[in-house]
C-alpha positions in Angstrom: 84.6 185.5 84.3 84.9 188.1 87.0 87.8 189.2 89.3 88.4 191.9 92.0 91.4 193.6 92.3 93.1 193.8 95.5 96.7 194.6 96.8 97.3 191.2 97.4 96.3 190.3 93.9 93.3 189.2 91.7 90.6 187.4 93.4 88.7 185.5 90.4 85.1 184.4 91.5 81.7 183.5 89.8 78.3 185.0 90.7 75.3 183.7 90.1 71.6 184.6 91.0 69.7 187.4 93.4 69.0 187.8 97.1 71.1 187.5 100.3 74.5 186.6 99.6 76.2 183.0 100.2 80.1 182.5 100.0 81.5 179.0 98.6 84.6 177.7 98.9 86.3 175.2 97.4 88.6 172.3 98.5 92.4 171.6 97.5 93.1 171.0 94.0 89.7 172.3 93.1 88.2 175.7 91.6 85.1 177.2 92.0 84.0 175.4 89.1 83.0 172.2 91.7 80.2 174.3 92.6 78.7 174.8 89.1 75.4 172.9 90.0 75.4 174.4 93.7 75.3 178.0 92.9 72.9 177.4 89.8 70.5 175.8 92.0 70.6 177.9 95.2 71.1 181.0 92.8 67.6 180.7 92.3 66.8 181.8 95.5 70.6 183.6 96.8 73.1 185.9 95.7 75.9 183.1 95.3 79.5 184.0 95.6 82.6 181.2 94.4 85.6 182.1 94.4 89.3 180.9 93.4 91.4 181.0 96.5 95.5 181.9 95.7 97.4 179.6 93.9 94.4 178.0 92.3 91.9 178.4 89.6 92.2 181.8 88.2 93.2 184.0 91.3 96.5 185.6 90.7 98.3 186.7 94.1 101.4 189.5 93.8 104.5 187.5 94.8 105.1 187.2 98.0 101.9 185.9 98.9 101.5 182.5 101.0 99.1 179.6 100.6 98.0 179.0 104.3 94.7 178.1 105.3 95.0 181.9 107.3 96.2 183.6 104.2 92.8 182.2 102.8 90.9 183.1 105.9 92.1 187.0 105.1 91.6 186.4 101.7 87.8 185.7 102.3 87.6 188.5 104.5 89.3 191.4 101.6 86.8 189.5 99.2 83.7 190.1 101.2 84.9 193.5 102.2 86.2 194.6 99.0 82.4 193.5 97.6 80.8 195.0 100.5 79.2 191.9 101.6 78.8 192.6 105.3 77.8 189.1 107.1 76.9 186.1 105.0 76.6 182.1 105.2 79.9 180.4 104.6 79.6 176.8 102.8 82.7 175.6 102.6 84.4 171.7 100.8 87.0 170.1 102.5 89.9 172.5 103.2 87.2 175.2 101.9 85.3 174.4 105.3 88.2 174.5 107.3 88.5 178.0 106.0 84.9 178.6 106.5 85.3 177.6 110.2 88.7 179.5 110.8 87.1 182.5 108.9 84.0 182.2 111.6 86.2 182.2 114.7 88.3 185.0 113.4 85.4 187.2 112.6 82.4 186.2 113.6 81.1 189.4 112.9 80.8 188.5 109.1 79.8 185.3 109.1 75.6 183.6 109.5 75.7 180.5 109.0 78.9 177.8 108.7 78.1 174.7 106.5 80.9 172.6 106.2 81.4 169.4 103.5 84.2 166.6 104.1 86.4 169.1 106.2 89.0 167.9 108.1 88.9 169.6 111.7 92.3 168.6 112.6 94.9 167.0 109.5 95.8 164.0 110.9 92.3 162.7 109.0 93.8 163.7 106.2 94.6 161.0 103.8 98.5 159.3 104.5 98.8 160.5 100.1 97.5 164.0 101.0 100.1 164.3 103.8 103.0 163.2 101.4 101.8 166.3 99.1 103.3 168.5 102.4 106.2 167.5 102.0 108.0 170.3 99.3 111.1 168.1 98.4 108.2 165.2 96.9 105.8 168.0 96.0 108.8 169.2 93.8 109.5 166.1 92.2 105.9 165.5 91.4 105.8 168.5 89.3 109.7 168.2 87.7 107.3 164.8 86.6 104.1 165.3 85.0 103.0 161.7 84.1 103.8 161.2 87.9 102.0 164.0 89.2 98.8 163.3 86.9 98.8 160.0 88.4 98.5 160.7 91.7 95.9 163.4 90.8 94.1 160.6 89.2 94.5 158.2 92.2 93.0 161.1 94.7 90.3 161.6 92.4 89.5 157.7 92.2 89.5 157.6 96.2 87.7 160.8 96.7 84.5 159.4 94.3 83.2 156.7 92.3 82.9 159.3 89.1 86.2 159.4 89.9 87.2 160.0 85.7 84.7 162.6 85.9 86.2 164.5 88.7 90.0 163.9 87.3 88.6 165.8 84.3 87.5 168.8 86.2 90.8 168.8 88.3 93.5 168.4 85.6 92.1 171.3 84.1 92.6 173.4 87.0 95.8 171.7 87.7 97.5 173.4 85.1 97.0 176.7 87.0 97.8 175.1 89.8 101.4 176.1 91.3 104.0 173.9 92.9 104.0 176.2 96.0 100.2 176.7 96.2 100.2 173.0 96.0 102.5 172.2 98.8 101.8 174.7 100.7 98.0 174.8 101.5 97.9 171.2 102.1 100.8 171.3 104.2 99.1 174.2 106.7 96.2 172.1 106.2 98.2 169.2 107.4 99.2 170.9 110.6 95.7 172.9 111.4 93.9 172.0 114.4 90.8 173.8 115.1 89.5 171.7 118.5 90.7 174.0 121.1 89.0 176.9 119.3 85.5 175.4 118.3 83.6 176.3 121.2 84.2 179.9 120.5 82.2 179.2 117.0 78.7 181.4 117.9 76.8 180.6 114.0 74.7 178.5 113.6 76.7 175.5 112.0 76.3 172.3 109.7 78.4 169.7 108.8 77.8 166.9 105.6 80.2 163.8 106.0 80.3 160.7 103.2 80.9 157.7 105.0 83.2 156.7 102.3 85.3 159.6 102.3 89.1 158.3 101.9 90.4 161.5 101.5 89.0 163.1 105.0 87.9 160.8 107.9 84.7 160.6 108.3 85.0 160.8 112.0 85.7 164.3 111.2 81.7 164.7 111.6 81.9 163.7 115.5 85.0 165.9 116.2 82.8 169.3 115.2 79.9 168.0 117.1 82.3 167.6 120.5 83.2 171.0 119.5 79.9 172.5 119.0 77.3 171.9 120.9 74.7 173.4 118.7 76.3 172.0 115.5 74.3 169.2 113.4 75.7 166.8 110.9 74.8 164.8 108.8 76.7 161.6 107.5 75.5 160.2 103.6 76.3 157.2 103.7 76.1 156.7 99.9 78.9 159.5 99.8 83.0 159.4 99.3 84.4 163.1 99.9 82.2 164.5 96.7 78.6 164.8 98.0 77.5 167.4 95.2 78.5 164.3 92.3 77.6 161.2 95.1 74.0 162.8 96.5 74.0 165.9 94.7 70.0 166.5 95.4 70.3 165.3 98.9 73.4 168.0 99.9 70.8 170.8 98.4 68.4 170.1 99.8 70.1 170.0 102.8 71.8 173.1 102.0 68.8 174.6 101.7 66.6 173.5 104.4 69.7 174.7 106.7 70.1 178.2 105.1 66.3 178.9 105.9 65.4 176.9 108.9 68.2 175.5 110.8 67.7 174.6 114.3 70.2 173.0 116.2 70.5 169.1 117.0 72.5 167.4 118.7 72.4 163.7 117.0 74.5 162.4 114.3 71.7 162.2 111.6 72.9 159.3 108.6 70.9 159.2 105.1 69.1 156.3 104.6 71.2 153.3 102.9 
């Protein structure tokens, strides 16, 4: 376990491997721990960074702190800066990429590459259930209800894969660290994010990896960052939900891979093979 120390509070964040740095990110309700196999596999040939962002895992902000998608955009920024990472590939899952994306646009100086997985571009794709989770008045009594609020973590988990009890697993655990306000909170900014009018500022080279059975984002997600980047390719599994690294775990690295060394920009919206 390692953490970094900043004046906004302890960043927790595993490393794994030597070379040029990446950056993972993790979605909401998740930990860096849903990119064990990523950053063991890539770490053979990268320097791979995941971290906790505030409010979940074990990242401890000072209080004060909010959970916003741009909170976590700075957040990313300290981190790198703080480690001395000066540019590096952001991958980012689900709110994770829109943080990836935001953190491109904001300082495109520090950023390669983009590669986003099941990231909503604007919220309304978000899931009518993830919307609800804005709200802090039901977000409240979620958490005043335990049995409740492990429900509906089991129901997301059920929708977002079909190892759906394997995910829940990983998530409860990192549920109990989770806060009521970090909960509301990031998926409520996350709710009312829309990145269209800024994605033709977005100058790396970027990748996007959409499950056509993702319940959780909309799929269609994949064609809004196309219309917003010209140069941007994506890639839709169509054996996938919103959990490619459990659905196609060694299609998404290979992917992954292929795009860190080689990409070249496409314009087609490229499905896997049924």
């Amino acid at each position: 376990m390692t953490s970094l120390v900043t004046d906004q509070g302890i960043i927790h964040y595993e490393t794994f491997g030597r070379g040029r740095p990446i950056v993972l990110l993790h979605g909401w309700m998740e930990s860096w721990s849903v990119w064990r196999q990523t950053i063991e596999t890539l770490g053979k040939e990268y320097r791979t960074y995941a971290l906790d962002f505030w409010g979940f895992g074990d990242s401890d902000p000072t209080k004060g702190n909010t959970f916003s998608v741009d909170h976590y955009v700075d957040m990313v920024h300290s981190f790198m800066e703080n480690l001395g990472i000066q540019r590096a590939p952001l991958i980012g899952h689900s709110m994770g990429g829109t943080v990836s994306l935001s953190m491109a646009m904001r300082y495109p100086e520090k950023v390669v590459k983009v590669a986003v997985i099941g990231s909503p571009i604007y919220g309304s794709s978000l899931n009518f259930l993830l919307k609800l989770s804005g709200v802090p008045h039901l977000a409240a009594l979620l958490f005043k209800l335990p049995p409740m609020l492990n429900f509906f973590t089991f129901l997301v988990c059920a929708m977002a894969t079909n190892k759906g009890r394997r995910l829940y697993k990983m998530v409860k655990a990192d549920m109990s660290q989770v806060s009521m306000h970090s909960f509301f909170q990031s998926i409520g900014t996350l709710r009312k994010t829309d990145l269209r009018p800024q994605l033709s500022q977005l100058r790396p080279p970027t990748m996007g990896i959409y499950g056509k059975w993702d319940f959780i984002v909309h799929p269609n997600q994949g064609k809004a960052l196309q219309a917003g980047v010209a140069q941007a390719r994506v890639n839709m599994y169509n054996k996938s939900g919103h959990m490619p690294m459990m659905d196609e775990p060694d299609r998404l690295i290979a992917d992954l891979r292929d795009f860190l060394m080689y990409h070249q920009p496409e314009t087609a919206l490229k499905t896997s093979k049924p």
